[in-house]
N, C-alpha and C positions, 0 to 999 in steps of 0.2 A: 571492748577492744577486739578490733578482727587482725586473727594472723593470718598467715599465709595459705593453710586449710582451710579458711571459712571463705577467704578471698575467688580458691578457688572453687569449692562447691557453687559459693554465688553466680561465677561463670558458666560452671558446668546446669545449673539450672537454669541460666538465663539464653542458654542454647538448647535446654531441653526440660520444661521445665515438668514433664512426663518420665523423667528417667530415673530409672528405678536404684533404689539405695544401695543395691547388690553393686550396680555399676558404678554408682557416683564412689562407695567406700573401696573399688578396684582403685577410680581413676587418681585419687589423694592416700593411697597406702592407709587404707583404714580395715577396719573391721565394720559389717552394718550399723550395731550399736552405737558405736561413738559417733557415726558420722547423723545418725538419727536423733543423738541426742543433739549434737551441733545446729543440724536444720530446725531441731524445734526451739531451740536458743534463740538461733537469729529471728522465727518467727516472736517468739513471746516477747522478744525485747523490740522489734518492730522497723528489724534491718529488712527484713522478708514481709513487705504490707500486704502482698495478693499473690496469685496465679494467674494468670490471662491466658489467652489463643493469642495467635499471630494469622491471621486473616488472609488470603490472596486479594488482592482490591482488584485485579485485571478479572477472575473469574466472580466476583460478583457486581461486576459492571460499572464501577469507578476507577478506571483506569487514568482521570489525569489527577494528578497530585500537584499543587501549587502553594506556593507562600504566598499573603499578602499582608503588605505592613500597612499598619491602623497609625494615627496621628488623629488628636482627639484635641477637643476645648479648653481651654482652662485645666484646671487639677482634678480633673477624672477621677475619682476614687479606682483602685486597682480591679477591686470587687466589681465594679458597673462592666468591665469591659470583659469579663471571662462572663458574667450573668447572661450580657447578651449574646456574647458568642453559643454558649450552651443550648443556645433556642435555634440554632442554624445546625439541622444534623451532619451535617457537608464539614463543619468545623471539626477537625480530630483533637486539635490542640491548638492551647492557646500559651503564648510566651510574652510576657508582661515586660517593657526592659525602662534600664535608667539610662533614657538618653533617646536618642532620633533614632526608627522613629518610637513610640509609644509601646506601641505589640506590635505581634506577630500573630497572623494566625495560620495555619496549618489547613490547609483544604483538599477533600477529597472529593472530585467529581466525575459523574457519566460523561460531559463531554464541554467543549466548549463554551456551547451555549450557558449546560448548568453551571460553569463556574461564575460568567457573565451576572448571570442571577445573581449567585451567591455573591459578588463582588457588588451588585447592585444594594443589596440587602444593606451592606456594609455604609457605601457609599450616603444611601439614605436615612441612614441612622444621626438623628437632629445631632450627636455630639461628634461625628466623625469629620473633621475637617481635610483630611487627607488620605487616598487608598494608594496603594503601588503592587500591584501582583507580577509577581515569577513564577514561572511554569517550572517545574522539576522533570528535568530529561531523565535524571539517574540520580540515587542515591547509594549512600552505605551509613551501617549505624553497627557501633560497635555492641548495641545490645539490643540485634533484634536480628 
């Protein structure tokens, strides 16, 4: 069970996830020790799976960002459809749903042209019977 300490540590590393114990046990009224023992809690028990970077995609030259929704054949196995996307590196994520349409996938591209590709990819996939791509002007994400 998380309380409200562990709730917040979570936040406070999911904004920094470089920040040092001295600061995280200022930010929850702790001492280092507990809050050290905390973080490794959550890790061992598998609240905390990784550590990651958070990327700029405009300085390494995919600056457009777009959704496109998948609609596929028959009863797809869920698995076929994150497999394929895996082999398109442009794919960041893939979102699987119950209902219309099938997935989502998450695209990150250098420019128009390369999302065209990337949506062709899609498109000529024998089990995809339908694409829809959105272009992302702007986003916000409560954990990134």
């Amino acid at each position: 069970m998380l309380d409200d300490i562990d709730r917040k540590i979570l936040r406070l590393l999911r904004e920094d996830a470089r920040r040092t114990m001295r600061d995280i046990a200022f930010q929850v009224d702790l001492t280092v020790a507990p809050v050290k023992r905390r973080i490794e809690r959550l890790e061992r028990t598998g609240v905390i799976s990784g550590y990651t970077v958070r990327i700029d995609p405009e300085k390494t030259g995919n600056e457009l960002e777009a959704v496109v929704e998948l609609r596929f054949v028959g009863n797809l196995e869920l698995e076929t459809i994150v497999s394929f996307a895996e082999n398109i590196p442009e794919v960041t994520e893939v979102l699987t749903l119950a209902g219309d349409p099938d997935a989502i996938a998450r695209v990150r591209a250098a420019n128009i042209q390369d999302l065209q590709r990337v949506v062709n990819l899609f498109r000529t996939h024998g089990q995809v019977t339908n694409t829809r791509t959105l272009v992302i002007l702007n986003s916000w994400s409560r954990y990134s």
